[in-house]
C-alpha beads as a LAMMPS data file, in Angstrom:
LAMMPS data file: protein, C-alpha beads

230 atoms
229 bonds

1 atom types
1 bond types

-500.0 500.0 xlo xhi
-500.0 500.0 ylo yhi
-500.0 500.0 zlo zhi

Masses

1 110.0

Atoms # bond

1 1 1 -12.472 0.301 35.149
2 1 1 -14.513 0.835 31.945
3 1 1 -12.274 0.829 28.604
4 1 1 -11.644 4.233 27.732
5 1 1 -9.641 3.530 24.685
6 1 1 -10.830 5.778 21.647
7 1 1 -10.581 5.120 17.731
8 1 1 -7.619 7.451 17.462
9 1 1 -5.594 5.329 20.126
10 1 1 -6.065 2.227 17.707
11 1 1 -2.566 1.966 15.495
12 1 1 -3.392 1.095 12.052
13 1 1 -1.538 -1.338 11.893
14 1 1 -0.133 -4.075 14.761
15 1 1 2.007 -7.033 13.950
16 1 1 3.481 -9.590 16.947
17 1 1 5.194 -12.193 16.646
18 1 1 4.663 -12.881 12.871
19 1 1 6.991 -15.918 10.966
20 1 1 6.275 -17.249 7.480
21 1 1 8.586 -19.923 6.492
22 1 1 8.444 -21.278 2.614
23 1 1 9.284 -24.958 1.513
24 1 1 12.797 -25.072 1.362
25 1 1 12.895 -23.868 4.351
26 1 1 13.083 -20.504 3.542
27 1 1 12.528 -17.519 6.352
28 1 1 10.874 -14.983 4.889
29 1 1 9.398 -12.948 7.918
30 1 1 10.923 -14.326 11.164
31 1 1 9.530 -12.718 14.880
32 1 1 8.342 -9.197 13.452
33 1 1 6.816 -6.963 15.536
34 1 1 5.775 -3.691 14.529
35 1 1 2.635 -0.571 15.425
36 1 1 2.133 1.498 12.728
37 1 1 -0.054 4.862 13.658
38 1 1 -2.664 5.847 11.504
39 1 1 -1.827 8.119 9.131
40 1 1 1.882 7.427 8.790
41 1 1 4.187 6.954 5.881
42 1 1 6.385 4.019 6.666
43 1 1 9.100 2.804 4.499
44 1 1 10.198 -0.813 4.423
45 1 1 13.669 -0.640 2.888
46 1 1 15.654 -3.822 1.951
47 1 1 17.683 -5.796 -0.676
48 1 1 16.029 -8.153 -3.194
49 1 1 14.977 -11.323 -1.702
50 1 1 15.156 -9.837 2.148
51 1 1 11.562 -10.895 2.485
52 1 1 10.099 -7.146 2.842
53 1 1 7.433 -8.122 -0.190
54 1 1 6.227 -11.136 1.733
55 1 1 5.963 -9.449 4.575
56 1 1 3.603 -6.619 2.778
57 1 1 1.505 -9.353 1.402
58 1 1 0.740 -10.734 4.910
59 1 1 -0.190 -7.563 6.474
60 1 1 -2.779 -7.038 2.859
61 1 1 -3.899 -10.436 3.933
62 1 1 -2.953 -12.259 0.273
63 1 1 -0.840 -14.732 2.150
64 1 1 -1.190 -15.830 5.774
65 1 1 1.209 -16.497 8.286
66 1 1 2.788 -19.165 9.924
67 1 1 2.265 -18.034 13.494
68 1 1 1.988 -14.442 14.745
69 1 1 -1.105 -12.140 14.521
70 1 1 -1.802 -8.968 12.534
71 1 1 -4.471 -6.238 13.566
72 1 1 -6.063 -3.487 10.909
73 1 1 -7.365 -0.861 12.706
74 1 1 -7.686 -2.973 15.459
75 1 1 -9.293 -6.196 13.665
76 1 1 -7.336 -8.759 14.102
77 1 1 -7.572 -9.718 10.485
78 1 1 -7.045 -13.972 11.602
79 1 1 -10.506 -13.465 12.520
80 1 1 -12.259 -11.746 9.887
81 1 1 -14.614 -14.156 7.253
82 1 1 -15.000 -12.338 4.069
83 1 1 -11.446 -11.153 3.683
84 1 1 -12.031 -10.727 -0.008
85 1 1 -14.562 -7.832 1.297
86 1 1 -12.041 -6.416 3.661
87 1 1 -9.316 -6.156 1.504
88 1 1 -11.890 -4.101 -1.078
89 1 1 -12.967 -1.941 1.501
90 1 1 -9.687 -1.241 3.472
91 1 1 -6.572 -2.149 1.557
92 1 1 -5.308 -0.366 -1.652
93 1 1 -2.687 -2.215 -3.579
94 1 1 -0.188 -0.527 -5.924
95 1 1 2.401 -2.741 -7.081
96 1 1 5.676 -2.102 -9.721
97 1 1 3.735 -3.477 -12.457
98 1 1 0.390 -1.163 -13.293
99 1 1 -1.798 -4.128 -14.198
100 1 1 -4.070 -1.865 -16.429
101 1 1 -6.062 -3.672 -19.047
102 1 1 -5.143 -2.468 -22.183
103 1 1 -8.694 -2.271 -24.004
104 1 1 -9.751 -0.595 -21.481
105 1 1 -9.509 3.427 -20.751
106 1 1 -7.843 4.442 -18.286
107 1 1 -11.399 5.523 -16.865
108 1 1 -12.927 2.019 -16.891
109 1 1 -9.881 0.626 -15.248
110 1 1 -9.968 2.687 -12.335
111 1 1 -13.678 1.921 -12.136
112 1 1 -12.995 -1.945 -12.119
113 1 1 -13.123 -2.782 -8.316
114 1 1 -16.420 -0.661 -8.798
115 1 1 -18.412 -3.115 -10.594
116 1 1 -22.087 -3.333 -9.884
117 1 1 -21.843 0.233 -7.928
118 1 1 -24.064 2.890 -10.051
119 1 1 -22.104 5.908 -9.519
120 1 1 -18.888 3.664 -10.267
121 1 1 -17.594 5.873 -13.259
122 1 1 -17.913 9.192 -11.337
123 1 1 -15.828 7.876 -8.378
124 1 1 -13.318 6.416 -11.445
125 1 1 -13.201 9.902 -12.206
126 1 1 -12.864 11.585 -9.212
127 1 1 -9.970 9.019 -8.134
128 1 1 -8.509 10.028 -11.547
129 1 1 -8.476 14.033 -10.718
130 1 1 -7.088 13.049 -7.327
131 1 1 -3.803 12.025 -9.053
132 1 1 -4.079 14.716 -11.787
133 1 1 -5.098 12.283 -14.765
134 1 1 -8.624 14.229 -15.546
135 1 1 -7.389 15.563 -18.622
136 1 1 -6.346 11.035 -19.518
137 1 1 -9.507 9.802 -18.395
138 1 1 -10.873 8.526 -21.874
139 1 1 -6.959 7.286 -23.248
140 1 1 -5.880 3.371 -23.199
141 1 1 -2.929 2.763 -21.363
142 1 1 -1.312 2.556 -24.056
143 1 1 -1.229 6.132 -25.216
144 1 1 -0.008 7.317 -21.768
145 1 1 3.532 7.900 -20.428
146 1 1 4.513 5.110 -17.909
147 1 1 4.367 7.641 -14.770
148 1 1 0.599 8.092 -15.802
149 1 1 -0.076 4.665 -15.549
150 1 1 1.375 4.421 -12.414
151 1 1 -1.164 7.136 -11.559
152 1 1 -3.744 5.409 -12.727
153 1 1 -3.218 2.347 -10.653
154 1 1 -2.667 4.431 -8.010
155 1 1 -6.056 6.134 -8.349
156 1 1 -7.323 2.368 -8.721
157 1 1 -5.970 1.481 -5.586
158 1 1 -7.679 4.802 -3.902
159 1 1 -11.149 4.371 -5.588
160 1 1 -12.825 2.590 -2.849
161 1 1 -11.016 5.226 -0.162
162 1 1 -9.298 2.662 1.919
163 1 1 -7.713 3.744 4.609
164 1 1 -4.328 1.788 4.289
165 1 1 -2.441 1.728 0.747
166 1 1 0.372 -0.850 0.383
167 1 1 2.992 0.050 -2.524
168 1 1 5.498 -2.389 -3.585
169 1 1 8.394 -0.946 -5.745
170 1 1 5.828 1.185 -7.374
171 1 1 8.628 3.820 -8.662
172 1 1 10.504 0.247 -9.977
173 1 1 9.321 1.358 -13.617
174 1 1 9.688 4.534 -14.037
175 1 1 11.953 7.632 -14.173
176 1 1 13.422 10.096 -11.988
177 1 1 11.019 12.850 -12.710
178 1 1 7.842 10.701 -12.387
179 1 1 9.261 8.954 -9.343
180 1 1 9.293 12.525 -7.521
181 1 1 5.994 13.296 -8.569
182 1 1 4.564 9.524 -7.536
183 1 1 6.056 10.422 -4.345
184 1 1 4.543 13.763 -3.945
185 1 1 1.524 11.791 -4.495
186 1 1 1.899 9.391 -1.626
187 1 1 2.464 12.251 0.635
188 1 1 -0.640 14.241 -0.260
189 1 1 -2.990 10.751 -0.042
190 1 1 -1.603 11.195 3.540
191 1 1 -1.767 15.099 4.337
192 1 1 -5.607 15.325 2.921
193 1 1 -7.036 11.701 3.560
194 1 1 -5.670 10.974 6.541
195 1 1 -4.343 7.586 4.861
196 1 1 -1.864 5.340 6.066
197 1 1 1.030 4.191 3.459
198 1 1 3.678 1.089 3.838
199 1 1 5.862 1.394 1.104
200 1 1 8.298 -1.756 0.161
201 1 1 11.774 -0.358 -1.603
202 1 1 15.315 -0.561 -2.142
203 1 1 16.132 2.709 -2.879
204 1 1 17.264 4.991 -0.465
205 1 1 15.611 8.312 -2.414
206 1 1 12.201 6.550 -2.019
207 1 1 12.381 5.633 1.508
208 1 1 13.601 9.117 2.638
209 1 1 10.505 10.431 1.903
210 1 1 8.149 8.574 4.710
211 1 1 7.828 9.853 8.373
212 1 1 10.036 6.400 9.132
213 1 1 12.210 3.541 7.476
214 1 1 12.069 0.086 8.662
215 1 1 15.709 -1.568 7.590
216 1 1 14.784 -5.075 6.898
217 1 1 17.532 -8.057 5.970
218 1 1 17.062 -12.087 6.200
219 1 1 13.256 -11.951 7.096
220 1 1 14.509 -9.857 10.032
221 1 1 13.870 -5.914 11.129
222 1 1 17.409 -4.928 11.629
223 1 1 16.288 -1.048 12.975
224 1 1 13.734 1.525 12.408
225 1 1 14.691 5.253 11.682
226 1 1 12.607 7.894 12.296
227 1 1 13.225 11.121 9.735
228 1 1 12.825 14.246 10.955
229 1 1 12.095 16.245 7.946
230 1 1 9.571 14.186 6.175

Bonds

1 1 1 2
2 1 2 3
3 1 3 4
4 1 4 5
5 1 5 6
6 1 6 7
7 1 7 8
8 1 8 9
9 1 9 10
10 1 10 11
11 1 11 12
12 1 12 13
13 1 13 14
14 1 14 15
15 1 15 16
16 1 16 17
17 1 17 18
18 1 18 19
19 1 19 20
20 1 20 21
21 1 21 22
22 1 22 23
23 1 23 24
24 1 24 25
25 1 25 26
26 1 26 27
27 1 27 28
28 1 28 29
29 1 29 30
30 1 30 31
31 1 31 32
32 1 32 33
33 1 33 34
34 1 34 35
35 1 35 36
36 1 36 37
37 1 37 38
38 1 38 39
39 1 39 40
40 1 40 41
41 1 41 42
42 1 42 43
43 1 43 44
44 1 44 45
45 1 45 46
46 1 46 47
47 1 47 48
48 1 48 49
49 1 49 50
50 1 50 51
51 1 51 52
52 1 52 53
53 1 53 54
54 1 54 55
55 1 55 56
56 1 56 57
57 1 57 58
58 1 58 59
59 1 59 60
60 1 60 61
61 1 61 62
62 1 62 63
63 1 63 64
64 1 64 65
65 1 65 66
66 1 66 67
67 1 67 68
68 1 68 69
69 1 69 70
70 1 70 71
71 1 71 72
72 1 72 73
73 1 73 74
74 1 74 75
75 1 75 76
76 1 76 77
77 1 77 78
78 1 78 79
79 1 79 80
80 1 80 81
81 1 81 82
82 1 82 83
83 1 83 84
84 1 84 85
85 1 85 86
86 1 86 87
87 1 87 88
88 1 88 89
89 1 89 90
90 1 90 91
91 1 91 92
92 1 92 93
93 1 93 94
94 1 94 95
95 1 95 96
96 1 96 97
97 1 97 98
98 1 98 99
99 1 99 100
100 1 100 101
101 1 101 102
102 1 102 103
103 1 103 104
104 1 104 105
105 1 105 106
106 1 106 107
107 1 107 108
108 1 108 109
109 1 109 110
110 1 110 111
111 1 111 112
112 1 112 113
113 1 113 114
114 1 114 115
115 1 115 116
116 1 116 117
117 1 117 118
118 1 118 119
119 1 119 120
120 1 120 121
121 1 121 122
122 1 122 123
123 1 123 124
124 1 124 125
125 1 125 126
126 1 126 127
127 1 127 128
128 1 128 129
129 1 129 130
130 1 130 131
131 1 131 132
132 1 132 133
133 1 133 134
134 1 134 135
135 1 135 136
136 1 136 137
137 1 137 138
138 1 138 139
139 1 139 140
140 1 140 141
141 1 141 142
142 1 142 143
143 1 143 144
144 1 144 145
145 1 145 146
146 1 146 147
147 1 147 148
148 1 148 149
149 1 149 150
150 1 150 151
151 1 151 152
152 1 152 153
153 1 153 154
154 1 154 155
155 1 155 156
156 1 156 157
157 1 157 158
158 1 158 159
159 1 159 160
160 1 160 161
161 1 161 162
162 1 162 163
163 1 163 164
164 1 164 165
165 1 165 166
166 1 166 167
167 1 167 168
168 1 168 169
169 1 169 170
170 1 170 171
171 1 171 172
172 1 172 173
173 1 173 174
174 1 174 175
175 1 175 176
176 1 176 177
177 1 177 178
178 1 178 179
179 1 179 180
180 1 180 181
181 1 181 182
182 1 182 183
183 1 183 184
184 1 184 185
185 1 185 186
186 1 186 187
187 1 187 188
188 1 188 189
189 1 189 190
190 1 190 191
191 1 191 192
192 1 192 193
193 1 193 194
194 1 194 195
195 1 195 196
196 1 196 197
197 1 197 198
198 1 198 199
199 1 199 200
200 1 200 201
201 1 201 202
202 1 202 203
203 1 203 204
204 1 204 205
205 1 205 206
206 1 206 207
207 1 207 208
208 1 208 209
209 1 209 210
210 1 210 211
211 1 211 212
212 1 212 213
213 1 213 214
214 1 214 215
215 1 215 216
216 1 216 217
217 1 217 218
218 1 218 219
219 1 219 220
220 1 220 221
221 1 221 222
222 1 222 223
223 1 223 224
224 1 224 225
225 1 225 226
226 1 226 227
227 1 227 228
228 1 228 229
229 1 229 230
């Protein structure tokens, strides 16, 4: 029978069977499997040293596994060459830390993973009026609050319009009122671009706002709840 299987049916994500193991003997991801449908906002909930971040940084492909194998949008990303490319083109990364150069505006860091691109600084900027920071574009880092700079490495992350952003802790840093509006951000990335989020936390306000939370403790997925109202 001919293969009838369309680019909607692909998940955008698909782990099996994935360990990683650190000297010491330490289990940081032991037998995961997960399928993660495109477009979806998945929380990965856990304590501190559960093994959630390591488990993020395999499926961005910074680290690799011990044994298992892990498909984006149906690569199977064990087999792809220029990973450095892949990661550029596919994979936004927003982490706790903003990582913003501080000589820099916050312009010129967004257009960063840009570099050698000619229209680079007006895709910086439309990144930047994505997460509401037109009116920041020309200011350091320095003379921003610390939810706009979490903006800003969120638009950083979004610049290159991948189509799967992985944030871990990225409301660690700041406070209540810019956590709620980082996470009205997430969910609009994923109501107008289609994009798929995997968000690493510990805090039970963050993780009720994806479409499902993966509990995670010892290296292990302990359940997955699906929320209704997200």
């Amino acid at each position: 029978m001919p293969d009838t299987t369309t680019s909607a049916d692909v998940p955008a994500l698909r782990i099996e069977g994935l360990y990683k193991t650190y000297p010491g003997g330490i289990e940081a991801v032991r037998g995961i499997d997960l399928v993660v449908p495109g477009g979806e906002m998945l929380a990965i909930m856990g304590k501190s040293g559960s093994g959630k971040s390591t488990l993020l940084s395999l499926v961005g492909t910074l680290d690799k596994p011990d044994k298992g194998r892990i498909w984006l949008h149906g690569q199977d990303t064990a087999t792809i060459r220029d990973l450095a490319k892949f990661r550029r083109e596919e994979i936004g990364f927003v982490f706790q830390l903003h990582y913003l150069l501080p000589h820099l505006t916050l312009l010129d860091n967004v257009a960063l993973p840009l570099l050698g691109k000619a229209d680079a600084l007006r895709l910086a900027a439309t990144a930047l009026e994505q997460v509401g920071l037109s009116h920041r574009m020309k200011h350091p880092p320095a003379k921003v609050s610390g939810g706009e700079r979490q903006r800003a490495a969120i638009a950083r992350a979004i610049v290159n319009r991948p189509r799967v952003l992985l944030a871990d802790e990225p409301t660690g840093n700041v406070d209540s009122d810019s956590e709620a509006s980082l996470l009205d951000l997430f969910q609009s990335l994923r109501d107008e671009m289609g994009m798929t989020l995997i968000v690493v936390t510990h805090e039970r306000g963050v993780a009720d706002r994806a479409d499902r939370i993966v509990h995670y403790k010892d290296g292990q997925i302990e359940s997955i709840e699906t929320r209704e109202s997200a």
